[in-house]
Backbone as CSV, one residue per row, in Angstrom:
resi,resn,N_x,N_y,N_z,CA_x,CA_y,CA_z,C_x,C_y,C_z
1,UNK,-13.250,7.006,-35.262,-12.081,7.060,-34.399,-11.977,8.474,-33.818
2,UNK,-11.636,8.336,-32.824,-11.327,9.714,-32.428,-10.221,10.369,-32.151
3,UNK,-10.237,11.600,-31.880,-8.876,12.560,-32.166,-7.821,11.810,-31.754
4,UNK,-6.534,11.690,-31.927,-5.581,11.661,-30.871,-5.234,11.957,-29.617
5,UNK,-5.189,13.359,-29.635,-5.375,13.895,-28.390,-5.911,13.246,-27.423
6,UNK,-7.549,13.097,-27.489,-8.529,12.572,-26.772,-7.848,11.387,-26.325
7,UNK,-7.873,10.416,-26.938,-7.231,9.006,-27.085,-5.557,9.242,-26.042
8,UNK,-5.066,10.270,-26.216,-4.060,10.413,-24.751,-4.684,10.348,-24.103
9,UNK,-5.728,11.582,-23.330,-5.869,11.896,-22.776,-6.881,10.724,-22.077
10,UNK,-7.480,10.244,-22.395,-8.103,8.951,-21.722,-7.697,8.091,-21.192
11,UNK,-6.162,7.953,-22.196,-5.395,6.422,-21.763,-4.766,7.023,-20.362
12,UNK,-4.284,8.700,-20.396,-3.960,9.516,-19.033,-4.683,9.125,-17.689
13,UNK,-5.940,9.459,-18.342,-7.035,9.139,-17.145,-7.064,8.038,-16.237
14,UNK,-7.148,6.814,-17.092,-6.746,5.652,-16.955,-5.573,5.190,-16.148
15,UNK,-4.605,5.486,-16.595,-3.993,5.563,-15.643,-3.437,6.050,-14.608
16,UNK,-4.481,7.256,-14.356,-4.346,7.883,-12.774,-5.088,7.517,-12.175
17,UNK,-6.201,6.693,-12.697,-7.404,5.940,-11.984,-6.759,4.900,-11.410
18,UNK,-6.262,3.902,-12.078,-5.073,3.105,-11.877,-4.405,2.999,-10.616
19,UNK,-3.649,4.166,-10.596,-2.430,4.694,-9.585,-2.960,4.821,-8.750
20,UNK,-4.206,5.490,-8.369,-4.992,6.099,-6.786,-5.572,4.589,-6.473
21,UNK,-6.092,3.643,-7.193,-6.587,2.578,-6.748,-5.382,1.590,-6.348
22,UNK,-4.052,1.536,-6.746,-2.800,0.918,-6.320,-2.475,1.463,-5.052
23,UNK,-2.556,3.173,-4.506,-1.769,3.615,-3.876,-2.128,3.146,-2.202
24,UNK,-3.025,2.334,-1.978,-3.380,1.964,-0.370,-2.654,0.730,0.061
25,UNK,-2.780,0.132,-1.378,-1.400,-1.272,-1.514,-0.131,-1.167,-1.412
26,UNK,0.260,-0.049,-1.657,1.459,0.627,-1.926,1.854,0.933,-0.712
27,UNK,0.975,1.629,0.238,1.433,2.163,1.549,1.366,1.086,2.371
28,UNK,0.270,-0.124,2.624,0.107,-1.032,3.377,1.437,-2.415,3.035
29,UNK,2.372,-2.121,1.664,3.671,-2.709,1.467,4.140,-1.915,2.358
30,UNK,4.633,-0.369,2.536,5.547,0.101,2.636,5.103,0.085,4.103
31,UNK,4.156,0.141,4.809,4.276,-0.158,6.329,4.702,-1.610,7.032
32,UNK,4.372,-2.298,5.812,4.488,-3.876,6.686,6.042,-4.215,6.517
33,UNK,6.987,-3.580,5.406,8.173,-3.814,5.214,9.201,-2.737,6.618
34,UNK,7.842,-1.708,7.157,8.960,-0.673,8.025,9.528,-1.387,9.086
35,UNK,8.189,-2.340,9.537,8.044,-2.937,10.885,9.084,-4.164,10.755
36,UNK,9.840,-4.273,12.167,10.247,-5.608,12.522,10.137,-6.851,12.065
37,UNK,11.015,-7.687,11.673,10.420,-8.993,11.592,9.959,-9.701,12.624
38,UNK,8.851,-10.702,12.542,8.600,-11.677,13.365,8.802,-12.584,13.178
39,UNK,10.428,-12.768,14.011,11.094,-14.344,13.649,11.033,-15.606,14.750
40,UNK,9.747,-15.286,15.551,9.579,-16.594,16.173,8.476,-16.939,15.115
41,UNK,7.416,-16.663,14.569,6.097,-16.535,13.782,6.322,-18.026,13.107
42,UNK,7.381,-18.432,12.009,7.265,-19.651,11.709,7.760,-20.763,12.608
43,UNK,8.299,-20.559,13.658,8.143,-21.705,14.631,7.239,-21.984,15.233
44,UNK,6.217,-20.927,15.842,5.120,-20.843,16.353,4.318,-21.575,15.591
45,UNK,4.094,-21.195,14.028,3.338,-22.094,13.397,3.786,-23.814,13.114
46,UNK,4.855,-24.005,13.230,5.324,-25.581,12.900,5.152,-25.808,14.123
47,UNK,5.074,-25.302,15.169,4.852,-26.117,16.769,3.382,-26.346,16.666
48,UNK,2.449,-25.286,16.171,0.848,-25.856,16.161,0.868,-26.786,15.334
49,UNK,1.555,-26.993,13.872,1.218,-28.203,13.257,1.307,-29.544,13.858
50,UNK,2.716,-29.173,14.531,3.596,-30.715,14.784,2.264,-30.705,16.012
51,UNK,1.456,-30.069,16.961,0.709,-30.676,18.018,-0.769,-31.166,17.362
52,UNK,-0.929,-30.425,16.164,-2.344,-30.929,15.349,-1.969,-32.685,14.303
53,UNK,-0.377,-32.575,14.694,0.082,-34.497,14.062,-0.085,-34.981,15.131
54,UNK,-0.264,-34.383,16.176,0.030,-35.507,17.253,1.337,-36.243,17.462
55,UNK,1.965,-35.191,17.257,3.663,-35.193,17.405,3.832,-34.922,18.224
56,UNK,5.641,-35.029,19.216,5.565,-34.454,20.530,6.737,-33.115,20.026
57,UNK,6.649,-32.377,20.748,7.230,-31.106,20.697,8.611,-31.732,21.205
58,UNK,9.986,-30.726,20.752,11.180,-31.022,20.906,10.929,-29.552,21.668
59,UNK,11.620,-28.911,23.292,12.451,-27.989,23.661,13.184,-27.085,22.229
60,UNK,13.058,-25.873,22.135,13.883,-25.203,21.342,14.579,-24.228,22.184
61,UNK,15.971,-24.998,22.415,17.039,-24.557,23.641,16.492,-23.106,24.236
């Protein structure tokens, strides 16, 4: 077994290895939450479905 110390200091490592491999996820959350919503996006998509049923589209006033 080895020292204690060591045994911090690894589990340390670990998790700064960790953190730098999280942190591009982290920023690519925090940009996609800065931006606008796109609130036509799920109508857009239920209008391609309803034309891939071979449904007819309703006017959305």
């Amino acid at each position: 077994m080895c020292h204690p110390a060591w045994a911090r200091a690894l589990t340390e490592a670990q998790r700064l290895k960790d953190l730098e491999r999280l942190r591009p996820v982290r920023d690519r959350t925090d940009r996609e939450h800065a931006r606008p919503p796109d609130a036509e996006a799920p109508a857009r998509g239920a209008d391609r479905r309803t034309r891939q049923a071979g449904g007819e589209l309703t006017p959305t006033a």
